[in-house]
C-alpha positions as CSV (number, residue, x, y, z in Angstrom):
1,X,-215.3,56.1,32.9
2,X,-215.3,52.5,34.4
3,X,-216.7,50.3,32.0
4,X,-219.5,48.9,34.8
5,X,-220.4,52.6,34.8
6,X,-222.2,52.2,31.4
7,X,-224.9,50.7,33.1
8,X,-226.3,53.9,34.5
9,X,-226.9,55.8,31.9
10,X,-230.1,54.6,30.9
11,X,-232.2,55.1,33.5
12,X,-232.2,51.1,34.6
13,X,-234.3,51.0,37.0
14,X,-236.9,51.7,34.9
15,X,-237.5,48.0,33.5
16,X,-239.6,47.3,35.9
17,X,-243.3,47.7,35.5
18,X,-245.4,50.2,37.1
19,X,-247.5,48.0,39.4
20,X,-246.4,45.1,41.1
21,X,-243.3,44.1,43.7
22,X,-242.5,40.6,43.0
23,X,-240.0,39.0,41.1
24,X,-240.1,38.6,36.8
25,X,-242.3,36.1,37.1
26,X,-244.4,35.3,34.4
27,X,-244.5,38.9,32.9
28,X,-244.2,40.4,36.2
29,X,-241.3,43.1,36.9
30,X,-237.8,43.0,36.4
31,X,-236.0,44.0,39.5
32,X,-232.6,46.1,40.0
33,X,-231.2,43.4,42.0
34,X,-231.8,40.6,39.5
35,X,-230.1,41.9,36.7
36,X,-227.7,43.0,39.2
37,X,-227.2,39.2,40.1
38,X,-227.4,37.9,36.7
39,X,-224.5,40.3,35.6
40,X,-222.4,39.6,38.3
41,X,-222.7,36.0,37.2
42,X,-222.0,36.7,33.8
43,X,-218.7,38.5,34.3
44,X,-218.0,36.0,36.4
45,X,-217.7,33.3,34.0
46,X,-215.6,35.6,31.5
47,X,-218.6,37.5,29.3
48,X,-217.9,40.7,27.4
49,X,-220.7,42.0,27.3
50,X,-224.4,42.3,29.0
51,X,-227.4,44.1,27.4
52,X,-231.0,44.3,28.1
53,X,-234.2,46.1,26.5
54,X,-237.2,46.2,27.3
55,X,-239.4,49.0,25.8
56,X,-235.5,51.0,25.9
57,X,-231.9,50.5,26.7
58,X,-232.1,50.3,29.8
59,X,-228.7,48.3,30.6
60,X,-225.8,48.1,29.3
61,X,-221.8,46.6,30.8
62,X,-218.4,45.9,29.5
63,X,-216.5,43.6,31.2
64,X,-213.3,41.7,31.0
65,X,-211.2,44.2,29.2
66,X,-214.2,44.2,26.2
67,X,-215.7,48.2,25.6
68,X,-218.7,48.9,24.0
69,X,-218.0,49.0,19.5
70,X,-216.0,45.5,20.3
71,X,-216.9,43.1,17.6
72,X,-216.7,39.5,19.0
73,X,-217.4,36.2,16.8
74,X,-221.1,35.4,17.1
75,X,-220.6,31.6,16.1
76,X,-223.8,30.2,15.6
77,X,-226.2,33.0,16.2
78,X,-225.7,33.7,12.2
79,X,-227.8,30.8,11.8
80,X,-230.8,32.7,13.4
81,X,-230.0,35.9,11.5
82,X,-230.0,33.4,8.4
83,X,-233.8,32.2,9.5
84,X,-234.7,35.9,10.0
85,X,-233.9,36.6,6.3
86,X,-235.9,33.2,5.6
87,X,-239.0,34.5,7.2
88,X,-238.6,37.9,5.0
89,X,-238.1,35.8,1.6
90,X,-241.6,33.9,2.6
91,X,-243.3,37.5,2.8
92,X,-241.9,38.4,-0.1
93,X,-243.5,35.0,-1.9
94,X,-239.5,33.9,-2.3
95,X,-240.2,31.0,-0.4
96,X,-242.7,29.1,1.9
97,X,-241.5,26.9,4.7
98,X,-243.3,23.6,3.3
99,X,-241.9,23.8,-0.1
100,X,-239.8,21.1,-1.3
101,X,-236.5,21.8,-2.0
102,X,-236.5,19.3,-4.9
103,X,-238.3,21.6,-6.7
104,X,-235.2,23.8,-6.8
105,X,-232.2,21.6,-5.8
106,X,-233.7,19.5,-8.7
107,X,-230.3,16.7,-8.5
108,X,-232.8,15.8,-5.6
109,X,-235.9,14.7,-7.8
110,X,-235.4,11.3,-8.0
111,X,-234.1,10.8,-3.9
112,X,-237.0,8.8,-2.2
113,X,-235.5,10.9,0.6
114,X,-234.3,13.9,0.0
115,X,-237.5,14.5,-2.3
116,X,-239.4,15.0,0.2
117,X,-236.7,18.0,2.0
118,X,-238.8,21.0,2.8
119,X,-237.3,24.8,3.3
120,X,-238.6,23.8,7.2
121,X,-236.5,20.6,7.5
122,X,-233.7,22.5,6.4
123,X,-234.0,25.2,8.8
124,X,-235.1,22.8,12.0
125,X,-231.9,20.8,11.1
126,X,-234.1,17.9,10.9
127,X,-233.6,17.2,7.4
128,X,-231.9,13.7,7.3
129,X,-228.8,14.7,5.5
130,X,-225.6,13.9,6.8
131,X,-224.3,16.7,8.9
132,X,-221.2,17.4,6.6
133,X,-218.5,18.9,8.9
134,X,-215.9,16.7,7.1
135,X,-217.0,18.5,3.8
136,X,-217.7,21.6,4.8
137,X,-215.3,22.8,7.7
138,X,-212.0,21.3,5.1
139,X,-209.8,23.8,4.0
140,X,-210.0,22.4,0.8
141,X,-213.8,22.5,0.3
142,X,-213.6,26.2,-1.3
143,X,-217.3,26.4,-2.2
144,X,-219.3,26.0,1.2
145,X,-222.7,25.6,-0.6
146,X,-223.4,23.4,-3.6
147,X,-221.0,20.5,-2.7
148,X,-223.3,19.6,0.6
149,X,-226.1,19.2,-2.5
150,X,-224.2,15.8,-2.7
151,X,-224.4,14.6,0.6
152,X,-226.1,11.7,1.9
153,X,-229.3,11.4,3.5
154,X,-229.1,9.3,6.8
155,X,-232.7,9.0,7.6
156,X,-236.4,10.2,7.3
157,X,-237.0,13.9,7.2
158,X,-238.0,15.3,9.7
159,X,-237.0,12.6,12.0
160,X,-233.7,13.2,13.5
161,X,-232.5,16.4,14.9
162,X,-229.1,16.4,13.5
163,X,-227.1,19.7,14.3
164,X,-224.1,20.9,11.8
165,X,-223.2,23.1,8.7
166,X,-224.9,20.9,5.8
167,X,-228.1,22.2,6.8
168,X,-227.5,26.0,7.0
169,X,-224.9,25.3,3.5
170,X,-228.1,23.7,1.5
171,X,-230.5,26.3,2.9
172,X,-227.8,28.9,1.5
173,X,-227.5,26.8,-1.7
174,X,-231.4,27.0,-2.4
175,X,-232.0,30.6,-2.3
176,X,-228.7,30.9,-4.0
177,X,-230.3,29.2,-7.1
178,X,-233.8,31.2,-6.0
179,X,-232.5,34.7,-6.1
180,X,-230.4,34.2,-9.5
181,X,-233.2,34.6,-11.3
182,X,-233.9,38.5,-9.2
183,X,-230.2,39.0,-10.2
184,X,-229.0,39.1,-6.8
185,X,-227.4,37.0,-4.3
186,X,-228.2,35.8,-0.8
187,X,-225.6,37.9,0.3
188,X,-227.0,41.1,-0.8
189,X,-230.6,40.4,-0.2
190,X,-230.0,39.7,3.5
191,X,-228.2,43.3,3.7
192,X,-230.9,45.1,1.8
193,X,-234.0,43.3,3.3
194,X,-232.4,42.6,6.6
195,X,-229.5,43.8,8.1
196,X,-230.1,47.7,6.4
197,X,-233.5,47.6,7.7
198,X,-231.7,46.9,11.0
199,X,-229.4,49.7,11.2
200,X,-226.8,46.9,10.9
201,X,-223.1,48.8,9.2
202,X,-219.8,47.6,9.9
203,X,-220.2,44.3,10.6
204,X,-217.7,41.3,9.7
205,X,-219.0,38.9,7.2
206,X,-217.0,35.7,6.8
207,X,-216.8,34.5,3.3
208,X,-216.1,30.9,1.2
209,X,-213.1,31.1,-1.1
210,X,-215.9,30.8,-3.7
211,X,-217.1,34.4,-2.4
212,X,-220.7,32.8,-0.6
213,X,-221.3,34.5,2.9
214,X,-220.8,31.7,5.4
215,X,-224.2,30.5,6.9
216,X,-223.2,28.7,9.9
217,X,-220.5,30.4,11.8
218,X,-217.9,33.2,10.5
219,X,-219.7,36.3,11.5
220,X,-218.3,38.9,13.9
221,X,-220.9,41.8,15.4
222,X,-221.1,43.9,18.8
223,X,-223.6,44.0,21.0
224,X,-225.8,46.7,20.0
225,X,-225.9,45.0,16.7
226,X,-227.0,41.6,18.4
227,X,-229.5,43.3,20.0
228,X,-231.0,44.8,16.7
229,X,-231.4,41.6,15.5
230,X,-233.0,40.4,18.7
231,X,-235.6,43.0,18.9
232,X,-236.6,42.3,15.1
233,X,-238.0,38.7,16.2
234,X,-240.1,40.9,19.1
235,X,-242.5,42.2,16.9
236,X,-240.7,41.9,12.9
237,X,-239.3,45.7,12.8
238,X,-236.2,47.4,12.7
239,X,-234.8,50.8,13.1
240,X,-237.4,53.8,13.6
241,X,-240.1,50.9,12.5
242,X,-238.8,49.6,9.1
243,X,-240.8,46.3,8.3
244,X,-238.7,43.7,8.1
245,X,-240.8,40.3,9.0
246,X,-244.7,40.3,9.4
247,X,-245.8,39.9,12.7
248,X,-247.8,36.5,11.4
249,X,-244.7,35.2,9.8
250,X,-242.8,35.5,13.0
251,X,-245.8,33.0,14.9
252,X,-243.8,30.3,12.5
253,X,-240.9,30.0,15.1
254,X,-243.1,29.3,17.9
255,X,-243.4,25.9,17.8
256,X,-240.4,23.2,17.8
257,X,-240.7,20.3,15.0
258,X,-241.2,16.9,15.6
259,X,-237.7,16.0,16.1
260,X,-236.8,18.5,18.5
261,X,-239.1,20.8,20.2
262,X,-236.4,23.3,21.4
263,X,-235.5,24.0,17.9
264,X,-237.6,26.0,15.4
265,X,-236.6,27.6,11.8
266,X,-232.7,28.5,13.3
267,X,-234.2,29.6,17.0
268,X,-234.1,28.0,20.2
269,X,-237.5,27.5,22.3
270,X,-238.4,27.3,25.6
271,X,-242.0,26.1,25.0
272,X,-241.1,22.8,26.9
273,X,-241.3,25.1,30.2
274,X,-245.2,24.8,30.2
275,X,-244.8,20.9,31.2
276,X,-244.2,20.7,34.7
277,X,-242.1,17.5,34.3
278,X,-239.5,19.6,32.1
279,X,-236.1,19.2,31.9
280,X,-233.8,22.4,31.9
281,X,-230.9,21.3,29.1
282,X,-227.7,22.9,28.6
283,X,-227.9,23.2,25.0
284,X,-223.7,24.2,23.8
285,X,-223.1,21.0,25.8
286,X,-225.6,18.6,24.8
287,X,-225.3,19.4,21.1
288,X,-222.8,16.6,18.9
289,X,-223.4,14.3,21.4
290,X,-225.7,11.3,21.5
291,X,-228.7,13.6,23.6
292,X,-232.0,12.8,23.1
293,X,-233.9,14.7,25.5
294,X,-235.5,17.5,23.5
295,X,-239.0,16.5,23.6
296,X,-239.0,17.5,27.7
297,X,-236.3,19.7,27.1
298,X,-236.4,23.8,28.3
299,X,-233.8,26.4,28.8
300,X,-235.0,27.3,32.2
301,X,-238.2,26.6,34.0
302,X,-237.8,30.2,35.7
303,X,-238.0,31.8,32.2
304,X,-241.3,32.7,30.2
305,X,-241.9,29.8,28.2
306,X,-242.3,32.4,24.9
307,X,-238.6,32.3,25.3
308,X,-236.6,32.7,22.3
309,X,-233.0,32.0,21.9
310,X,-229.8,32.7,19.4
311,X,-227.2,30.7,20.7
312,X,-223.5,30.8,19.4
313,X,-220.5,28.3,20.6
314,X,-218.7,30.2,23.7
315,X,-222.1,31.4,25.2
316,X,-223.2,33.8,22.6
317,X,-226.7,34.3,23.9
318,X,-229.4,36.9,22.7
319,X,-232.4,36.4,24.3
320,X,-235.9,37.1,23.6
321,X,-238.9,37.5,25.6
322,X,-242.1,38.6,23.2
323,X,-244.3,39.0,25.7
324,X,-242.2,41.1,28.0
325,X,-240.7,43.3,24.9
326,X,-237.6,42.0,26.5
327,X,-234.4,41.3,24.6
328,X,-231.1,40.3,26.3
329,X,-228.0,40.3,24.8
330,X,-225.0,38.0,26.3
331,X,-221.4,37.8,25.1
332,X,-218.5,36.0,26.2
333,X,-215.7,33.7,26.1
334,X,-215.9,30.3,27.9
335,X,-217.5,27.5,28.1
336,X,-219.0,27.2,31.7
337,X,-221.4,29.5,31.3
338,X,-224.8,28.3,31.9
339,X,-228.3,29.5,31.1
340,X,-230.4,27.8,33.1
341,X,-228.7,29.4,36.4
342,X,-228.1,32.9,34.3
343,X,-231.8,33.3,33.5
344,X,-232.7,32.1,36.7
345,X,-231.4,35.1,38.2
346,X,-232.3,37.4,35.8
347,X,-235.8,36.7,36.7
348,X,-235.1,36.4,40.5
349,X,-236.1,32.7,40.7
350,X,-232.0,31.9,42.4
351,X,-232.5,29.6,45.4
């Protein structure tokens, strides 16, 4: 079977909605011939692999010498899993997003600054503390986690937007030191309360030589997998309906912070595309530079501003629509891949 074939087997031309001829616009149907468009732009600029959901499978395409069971490095899209397991320890009383995280990385206490760290700074990378990719990403650093404890804080919380592995390393520290005390690790509650809950087996979990799970990169997973954890931020369930997030805790990564409104809890937004006067942004190449555009900032003014994004170096892409029960799943392998024109197609806005 040719691996475009794959596509057919799910009835695909049922996405789009009963009534209605127009374009996906603003919860309207999705048409054959956009996702026809938006895939052929996707292989195009090398992906692997193209999935889409809404209310079913209902397409699916291998391209680019990738079949469907590949497991392909997800990058940074483990930093979104990582805030879906966040949003389960808050049910579950664990944690609450304006806690400080003083009162558990207690070296902090006496900080003027890093006192005042909440679980949400940590999360919205807009803690203040020094990125740490020299500590982290050396060979030599063998424990990933407590050593960022020690690194500086650069500013304000809450602040800056500062992207990098410190974050997502302290976030992993804290309910390292939280779960101790339920005799388990953050490991093994994100595979019992998450990634189980998900149907999620087989996947490739990078560890530090210390034996942490790596919270920032180091994770490999297929498609279908990806797309398991993109439907669990539609409405907070996983396979045949096992609660996973409550629906009210999910309303949390609505909403940007102060120091970057495309960026909530580990997600990407596109709440900016309300505003008329926003500014589409190419996030993978914005980010480590000196941009500081994110308070007009959108992934593309075509796409339902409810938008929800996992984003991984390399164009790993799962995207979520909420209001459209939509959930697309992206993988590839270069860097000239861009979303704005992607989703722009997808929902046949192309010019």
């Amino acid at each position: 079977m040719a691996l475009g074939a794959v596509a057919c087997l799910f009835g695909l031309w049922s996405i789009a909605a009963p009534e209605g001829h127009g374009h996906a616009e603003k919860g309207g149907p999705i048409l054959r011939a956009d996702i026809e468009a938006a895939a052929r732009y996707s292989t195009q600029h090398q992906g692997l692999a193209l999935l889409v959901w809404r209310h079913k499978m209902v397409f699916e395409r291998y391209d680019n010498g990738a079949k469907r069971g590949d497991k392909n490095k997800i990058y940074s899209v483990v930093k979104s899993v990582w805030g879906l397991a966040a949003a389960a320890a808050v049910d579950e009383g664990i944690l609450e997003w304006d806690e400080k995280v003083a009162d558990t990385l207690t070296e902090w206490k006496d900080d003027p600054r890093k006192s005042q760290v909440t679980v949400a700074h940590l999360l919205s990378m807009s803690s203040g503390i020094d990125p740490g990719y020299l500590l982290i990403d050396d060979d030599k650093t063998l424990d990933k986690l407590s050593p960022a404890v020690g690194l500086p804080a650069l500013s304000e919380p809450g602040t800056v937007f500062t992207y990098g592995p410190a974050n997502m390393s302290l976030f992993g520290e804290l309910l390292r030191r939280k779960l101790k005390s339920r005799s388990t690790t953050p490991m093994r509650y994100l595979s019992t309360r998450v990634l189980s809950r998900l149907g999620i087996e087989g996947g490739e979990w990078g560890f530090d030589k210390a034996g942490n799970p790596m919270m920032a990169s180091g994770v490999t997973l297929n498609g279908r997998q990806l797309l398991a954890i993109g439907r669990a931020f539609l409405d907070g369930t996983g396979r045949r309906g096992r609660p996973i997030v409550k629906p009210s805790t999910l309303e949390a990564f609505e909403e940007g912070s102060s120091a970057n409104a495309m960026y909530s809890l580990a997600l990407w937004l596109n709440a900016q595309a309300r505003d008329p006067e926003a500014v589409e942004v190419e996030v993978e190449q914005v980010l480590g530079t000196d941009f500081n555009g994110w308070s007009h900032g959108c992934f593309s003014r075509a796409a339902p501003a409810d938008l929800l994004v996992l984003l991984g170096s390399y164009n790993q892409r799962v995207y979520v629509v909420p209001s459209l029960d939509l959930v697309v799943v992206r993988q590839g392998k270069s860097t000239d891949f861009k979303d704005a024109e992607f989703l722009r197609l997808l929902f046949g806005q192309s010019q």
